[in-house]
N, C-alpha and C positions, 0 to 999 in steps of 0.2 A: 312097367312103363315109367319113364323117368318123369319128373315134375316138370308143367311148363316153365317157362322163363316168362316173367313180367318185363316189360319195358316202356320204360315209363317216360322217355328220357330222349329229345333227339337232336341235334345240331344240322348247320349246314356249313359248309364249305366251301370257297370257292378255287377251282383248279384251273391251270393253264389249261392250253390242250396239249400240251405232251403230259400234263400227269392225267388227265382224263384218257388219253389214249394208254398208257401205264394203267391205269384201273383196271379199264378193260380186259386187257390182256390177260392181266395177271386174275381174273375175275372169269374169265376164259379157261384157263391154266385150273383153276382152282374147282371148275366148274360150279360157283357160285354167283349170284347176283350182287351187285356192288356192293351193298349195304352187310350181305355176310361177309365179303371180303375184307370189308374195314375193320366186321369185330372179329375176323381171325388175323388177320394183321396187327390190331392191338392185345389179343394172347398170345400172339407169339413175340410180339417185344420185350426184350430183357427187362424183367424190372428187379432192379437191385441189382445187380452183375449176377445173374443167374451165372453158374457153373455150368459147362458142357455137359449134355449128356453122355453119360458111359458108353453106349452103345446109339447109333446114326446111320445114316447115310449123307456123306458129305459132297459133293459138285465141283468140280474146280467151274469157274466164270468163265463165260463164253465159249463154253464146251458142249453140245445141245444133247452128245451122242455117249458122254463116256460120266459115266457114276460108279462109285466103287464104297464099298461099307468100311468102315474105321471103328476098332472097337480100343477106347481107350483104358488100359492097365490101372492108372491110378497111380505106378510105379513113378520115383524117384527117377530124373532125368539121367544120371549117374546109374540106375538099373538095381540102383539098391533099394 
């Protein structure tokens, strides 16, 4: 069993209603409650210029139906 998390620590925010509806959604999507939505939101924001992962699944925007896996080489643009 892994160790709980303490949290000790909380903010408020206030949103329009289009980012409140954007929560939602994406809160929906995520199948979590707003509050975990925020702290996976801020784990997955780059911090530092993280580097791509090697291996994804990448989305082109506004495509709801088509996903495809990218597995990148590491190779020189040149192929050397």
């Amino acid at each position: 069993m892994s160790e709980a998390i303490v949290r000790d620590y909380s903010f408020t925010v206030r949103l329009s209603a289009e980012e409140r509806a954007q929560l939602g959604a994406l809160a929906a999507q995520w199948g979590l409650d707003k509050s975990a939505t925020v702290r996976r939101a801020l784990q997955m924001a780059p911090a530092g210029g993280q580097p791509l992962p090697a291996v994804g699944c990448f989305v082109p925007l506004h495509v709801e139906d088509v996903s495809f896996p990218v597995r990148l080489s590491g190779k020189a643009a040149n192929g050397g």
